[in-house]
ZAMARGU-4260 file (C-alpha; in steps of 0.2 Angstrom, whole numbers, plus 5000, padded with zeros to 4 digits):
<rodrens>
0) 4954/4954/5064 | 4950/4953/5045 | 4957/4969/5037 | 4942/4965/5023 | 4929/4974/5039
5) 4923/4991/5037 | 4924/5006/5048 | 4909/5003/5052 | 4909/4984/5056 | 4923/4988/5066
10) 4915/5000/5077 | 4900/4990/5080 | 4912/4972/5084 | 4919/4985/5098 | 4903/4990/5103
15) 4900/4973/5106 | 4915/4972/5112 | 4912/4984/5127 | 4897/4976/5131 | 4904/4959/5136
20) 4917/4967/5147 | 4904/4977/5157 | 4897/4960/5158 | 4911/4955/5168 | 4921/4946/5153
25) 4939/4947/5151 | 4945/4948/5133 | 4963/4947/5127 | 4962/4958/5112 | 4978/4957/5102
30) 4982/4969/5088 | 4996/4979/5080 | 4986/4994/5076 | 4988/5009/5089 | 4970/5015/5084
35) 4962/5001/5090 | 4972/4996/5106 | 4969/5015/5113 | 4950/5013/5109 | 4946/4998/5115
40) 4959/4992/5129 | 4961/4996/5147 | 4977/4987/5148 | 4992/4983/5137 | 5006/4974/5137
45) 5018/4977/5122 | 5029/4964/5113 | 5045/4965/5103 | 5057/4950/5095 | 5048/4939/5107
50) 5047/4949/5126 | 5037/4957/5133 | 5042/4977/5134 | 5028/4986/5144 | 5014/4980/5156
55) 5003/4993/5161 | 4987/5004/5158 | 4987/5008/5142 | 4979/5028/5148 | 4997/5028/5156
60) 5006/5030/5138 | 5007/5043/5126 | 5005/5037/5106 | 5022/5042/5103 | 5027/5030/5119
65) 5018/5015/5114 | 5025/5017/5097 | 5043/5017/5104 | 5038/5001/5116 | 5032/4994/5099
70) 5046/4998/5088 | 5062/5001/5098 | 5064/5017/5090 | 5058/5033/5090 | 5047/5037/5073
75) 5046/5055/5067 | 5029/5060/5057 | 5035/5066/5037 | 5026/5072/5024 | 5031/5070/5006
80) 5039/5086/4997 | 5039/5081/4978 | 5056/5085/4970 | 5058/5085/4951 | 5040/5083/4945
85) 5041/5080/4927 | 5033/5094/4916 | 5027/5082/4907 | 5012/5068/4913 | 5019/5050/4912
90) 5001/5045/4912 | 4984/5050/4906 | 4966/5044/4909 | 4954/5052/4895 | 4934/5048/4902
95) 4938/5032/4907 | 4922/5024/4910 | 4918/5007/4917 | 4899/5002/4919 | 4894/4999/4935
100) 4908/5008/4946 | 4914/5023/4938 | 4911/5035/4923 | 4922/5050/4913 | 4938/5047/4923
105) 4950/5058/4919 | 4967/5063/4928 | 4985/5062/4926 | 5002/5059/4931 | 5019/5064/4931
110) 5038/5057/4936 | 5042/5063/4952 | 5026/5065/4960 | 5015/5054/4973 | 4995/5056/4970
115) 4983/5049/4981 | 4965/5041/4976 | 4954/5041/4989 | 4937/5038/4994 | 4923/5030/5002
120) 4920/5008/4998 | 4912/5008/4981 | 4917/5026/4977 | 4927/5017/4961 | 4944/5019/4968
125) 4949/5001/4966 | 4941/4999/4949 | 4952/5012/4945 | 4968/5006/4946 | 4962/4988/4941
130) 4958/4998/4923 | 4975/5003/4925 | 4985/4986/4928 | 4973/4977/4914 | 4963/4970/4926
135) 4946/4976/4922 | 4942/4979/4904 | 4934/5001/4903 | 4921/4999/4894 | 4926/5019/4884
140) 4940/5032/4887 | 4960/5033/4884 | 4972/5028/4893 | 4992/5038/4888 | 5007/5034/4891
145) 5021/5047/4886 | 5009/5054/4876 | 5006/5036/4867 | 4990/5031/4868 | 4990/5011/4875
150) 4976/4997/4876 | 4982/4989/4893 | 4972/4973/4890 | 4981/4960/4904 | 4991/4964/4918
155) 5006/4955/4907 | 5002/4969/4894 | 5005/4985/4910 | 5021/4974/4913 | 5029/4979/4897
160) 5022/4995/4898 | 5033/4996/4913 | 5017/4998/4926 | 5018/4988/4942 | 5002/4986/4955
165) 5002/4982/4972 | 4986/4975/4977 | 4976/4976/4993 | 4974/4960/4999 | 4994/4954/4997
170) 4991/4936/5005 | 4980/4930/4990 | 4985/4943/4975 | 5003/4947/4979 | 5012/4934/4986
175) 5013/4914/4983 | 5015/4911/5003 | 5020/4894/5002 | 5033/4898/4992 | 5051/4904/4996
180) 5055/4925/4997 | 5066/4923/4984 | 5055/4917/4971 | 5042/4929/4975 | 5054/4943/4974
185) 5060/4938/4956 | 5042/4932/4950 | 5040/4947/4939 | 5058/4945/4934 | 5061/4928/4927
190) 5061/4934/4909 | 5076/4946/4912 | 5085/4931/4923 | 5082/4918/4911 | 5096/4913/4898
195) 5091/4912/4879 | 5087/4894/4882 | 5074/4900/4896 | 5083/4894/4908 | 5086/4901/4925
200) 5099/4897/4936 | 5096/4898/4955 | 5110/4907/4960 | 5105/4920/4949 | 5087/4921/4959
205) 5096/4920/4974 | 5109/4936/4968 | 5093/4945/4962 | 5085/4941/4981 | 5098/4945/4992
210) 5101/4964/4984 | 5083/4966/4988 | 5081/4959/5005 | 5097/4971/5009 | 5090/4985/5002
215) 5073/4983/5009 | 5078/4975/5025 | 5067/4961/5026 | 5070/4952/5043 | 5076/4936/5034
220) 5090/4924/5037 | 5086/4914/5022 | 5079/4920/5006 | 5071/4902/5004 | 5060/4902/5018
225) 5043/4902/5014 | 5036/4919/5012 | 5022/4911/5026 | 5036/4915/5039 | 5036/4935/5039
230) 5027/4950/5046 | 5014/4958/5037 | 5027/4972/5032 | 5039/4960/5027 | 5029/4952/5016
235) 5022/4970/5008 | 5043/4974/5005 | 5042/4958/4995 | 5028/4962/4985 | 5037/4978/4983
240) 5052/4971/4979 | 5044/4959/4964 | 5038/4974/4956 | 5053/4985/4958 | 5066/4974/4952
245) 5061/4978/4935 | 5061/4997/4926 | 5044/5004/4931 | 5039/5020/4925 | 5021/5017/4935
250) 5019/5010/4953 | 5000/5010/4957 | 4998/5003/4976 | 4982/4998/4983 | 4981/4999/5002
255) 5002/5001/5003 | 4999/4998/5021 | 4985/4987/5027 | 4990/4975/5041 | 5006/4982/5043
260) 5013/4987/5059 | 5018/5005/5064 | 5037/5001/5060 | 5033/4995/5042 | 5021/5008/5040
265) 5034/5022/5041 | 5048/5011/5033 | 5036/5008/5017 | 5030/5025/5017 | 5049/5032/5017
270) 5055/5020/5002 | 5040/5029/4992 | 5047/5046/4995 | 5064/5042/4989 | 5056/5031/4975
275) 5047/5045/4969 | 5062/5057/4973 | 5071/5045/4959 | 5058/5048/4947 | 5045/5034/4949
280) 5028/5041/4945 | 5015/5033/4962 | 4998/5032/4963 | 4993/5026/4982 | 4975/5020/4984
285) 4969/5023/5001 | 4954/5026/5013 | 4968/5029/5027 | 4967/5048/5027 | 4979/5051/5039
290) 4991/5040/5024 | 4987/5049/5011 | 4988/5067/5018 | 5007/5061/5023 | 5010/5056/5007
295) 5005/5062/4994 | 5007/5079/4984 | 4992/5078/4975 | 4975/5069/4981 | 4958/5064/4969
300) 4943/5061/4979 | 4931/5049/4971 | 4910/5047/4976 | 4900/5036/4967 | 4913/5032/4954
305) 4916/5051/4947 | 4931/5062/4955 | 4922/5074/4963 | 4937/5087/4969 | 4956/5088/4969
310) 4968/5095/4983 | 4986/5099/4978 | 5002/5100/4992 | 4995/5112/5006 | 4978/5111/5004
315) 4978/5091/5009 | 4971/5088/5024 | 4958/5075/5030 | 4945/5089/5036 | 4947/5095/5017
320) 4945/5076/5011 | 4929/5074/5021 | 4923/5088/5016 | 4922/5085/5000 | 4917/5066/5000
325) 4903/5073/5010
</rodrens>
């Protein structure tokens, strides 16, 4: 299934879905995500590493079951508890404005802290962080960083300014997939590996690869397979890793987990919270409410490209968020 489908295109290809079956026609249905399968499916089998773990109904299994048939571990649910928030913002939006998606943006952001955007397709969440990583051009406002006010005109310009952007869509934005891990992990890097001559030696990509596929634990037994050859949460690690392998004090993440697996999921969630433990200052874009309620500290809901309310630490929930983009 194209992750690009909306909620509501989703429904409506189940519907249709449902439909055929009552017709007396059988459908394989093959997904990762637990949502779907517990919609949509009367049966299940579950695979891992290649065999098959359970055949059954899936009314038969709990969520916390099929997750454990899925993973081979059990996953527990944690919520991000910010430690050493700056008192100070990092970063500052002043009426940022960009015609067509979103007018008199203003928040900010501090060290230590995880804040969610979220809202509704076309809400301005995306244009948002595109303003941010030099992608799209405001057409008015400020943008700060430690109380220096910056022009972020290219995405090369948010690189010096130590500002890193994970996109939505990582197969076509984020990763060269036909080239190997390695190379995609050192990408934004290549400047700090290169010699005075420019010149960058291979075992000096490979180094820089291998301390991030250990640290990250991408399923790989060679950094110079193709990037083609992993999971979707492998292959968000990478994109994490490209970014993280230089001294960020900004990491803006776009959909941290589309097409990722339960497993991952958790995985990348987890590596924020220490990230942001460290210091690192995250902003996580997100129409997955139950994501951004687990994750983040403090949450700006967007309609019609304005912020329209803010929830802080206890008072995030998703009946709050809807309420408000409502």
């Amino acid at each position: 299934m194209k992750t690009a489908l909306t909620k509501k295109e989703v429904h409506a290809l189940f519907k249709t879905v449902r439909q055929l079956r009552d017709r007396g026609i059988a459908i394989m249905f093959i997904s990762h995500k637990i949502d779907e399968i517990f919609e949509i499916a009367d049966d299940v089998a579950i695979m891992r590493n290649g065999r098959n773990v359970y055949l059954g109904a899936t009314s038969s299994l709990t969520r916390k079951e099929f997750t454990y048939y899925m993973t081979g571990r059990e996953l527990t649910d944690t919520r991000f508890c910010p430690e050493n928030v700056s008192a100070e913002p990092v970063l500052e939006v002043k009426n940022l404005t960009l015609a067509g998606s979103s007018h008199d943006i203003s928040c900010e952001l501090c060290k230590g802290e995880i804040l969610g955007v979220t809202g509704l397709l076309g809400s301005g969440r995306t244009e948002l962080a595109l303003s941010l990583f030099g992608l799209l051009k405001p057409d008015s406002g400020e943008i700060y960083l430690k109380d220096e006010k910056v022009k972020i005109s290219s995405p090369i310009e948010a690189q010096k300014l130590h500002i890193g952007y994970v996109p939505e869509d990582r197969l076509t934005e984020g990763l060269c997939l036909r080239q190997p891990i390695a190379d995609n992990i050192t990408l934004s890097s290549l400047k700090r590996l290169s010699s005075k001559l420019g010149l960058i030696k291979q075992k000096d990509i490979l180094a820089e690869a291998d301390v991030w596929v250990k640290k990250f634990s991408i399923a790989t037994d060679d950094p110079m397979k193709h990037a083609s050859t992993l999971s979707g949460g492998n292959q968000q690690k990478i994109v994490l890793a490209k970014w993280l392998s230089n001294e960020l004090d900004v990491l803006i993440l776009n959909g941290p987990t589309v097409g990722v697996d339960v497993g991952a999921k958790q995985d990348i969630h987890e590596l924020l919270h220490e990230l942001a433990r460290q210091g690192l200052a995250v902003i996580i874009i997100s129409d997955d409410l139950e994501e951004v309620v687990a994750n983040c500290s403090r949450v700006i809901v967007m309609k019609d490209g304005a912020i329209v309310g803010e929830l802080q630490n206890e008072d995030i929930c998703s009946q709050a968020i809807l309420n408000i983009i409502r």
